[in-house]
N, C-alpha and C positions, 0 to 999 in steps of 0.2 A: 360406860364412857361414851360421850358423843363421839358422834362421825367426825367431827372439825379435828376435835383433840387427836383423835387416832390418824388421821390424815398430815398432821400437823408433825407427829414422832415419826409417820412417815419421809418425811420430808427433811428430818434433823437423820435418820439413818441413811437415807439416801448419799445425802452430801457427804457422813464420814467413809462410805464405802464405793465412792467415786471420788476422792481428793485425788490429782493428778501429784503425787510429791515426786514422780520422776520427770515431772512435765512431759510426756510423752505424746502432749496434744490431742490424742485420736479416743481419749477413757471421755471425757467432758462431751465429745462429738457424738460418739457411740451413745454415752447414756442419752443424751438430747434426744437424739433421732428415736430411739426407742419410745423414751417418755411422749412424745407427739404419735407416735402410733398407736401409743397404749389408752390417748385421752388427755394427758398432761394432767397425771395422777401419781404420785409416788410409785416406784417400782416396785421395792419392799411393800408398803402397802395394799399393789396387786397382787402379788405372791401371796400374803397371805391370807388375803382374801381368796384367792385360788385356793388354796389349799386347803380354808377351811370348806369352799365350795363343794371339793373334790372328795376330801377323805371321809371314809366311811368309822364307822365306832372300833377302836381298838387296833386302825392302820397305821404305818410308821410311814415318816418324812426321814432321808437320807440329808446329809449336809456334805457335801467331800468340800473338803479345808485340806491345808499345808502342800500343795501340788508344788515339785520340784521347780525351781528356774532353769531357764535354760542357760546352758555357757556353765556354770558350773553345778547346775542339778541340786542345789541342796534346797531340800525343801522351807517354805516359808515357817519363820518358828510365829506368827501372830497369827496365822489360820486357825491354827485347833481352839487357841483360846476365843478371836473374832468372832468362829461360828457360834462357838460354846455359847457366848454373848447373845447372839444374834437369834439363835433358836430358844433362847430361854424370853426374850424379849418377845418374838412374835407371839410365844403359847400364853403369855402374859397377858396382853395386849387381843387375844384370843377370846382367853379366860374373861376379862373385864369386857369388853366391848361387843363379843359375837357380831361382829364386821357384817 
């Protein structure tokens, strides 16, 4: 898979896992500011390029997903499934591409 394409699902992950739906103002600001530090390249994109950068043959990537809220603590019930998602999408995307 070319660079464009893989930069491109970058780019379509990014935006679902920064949607402000609490409008909380400060997720959209924060990613921004980052993404300009990072080159104004997907973030997901560089994580997994990182990753495959980093990890050696037969190392594990942690995901923590479903972390409590605060005020009433219960944890997020779309975390485990989002990551589940998300970590099956990057080794995909891995697999195809070698970033």
């Amino acid at each position: 898979m070319e660079e464009i394409r893989v930069l491109d699902i970058g780019e379509h992950i990014d935006r679902l896992i920064t949607t402000d739906v609490h409008t909380r103002k400060f997720i959209i600001d924060l990613y921004n500011a980052a993404r300009r530090i990072q080159g104004d390249k997907p973030i997901t994109y560089l994580a997994a390029k990182r990753i495959l950068d980093e990890l050696k043959g037969g190392e594990t990537v942690l995901m923590l997903v479903g972390f409590p809220t605060f005020g009433t603590y219960i944890g997020e019930q779309d975390g485990p499934v989002g990551g589940a998602i998300l970590a099956r999408t990057i080794v995909e995307l891995i697999m195809m591409s070698k970033l």
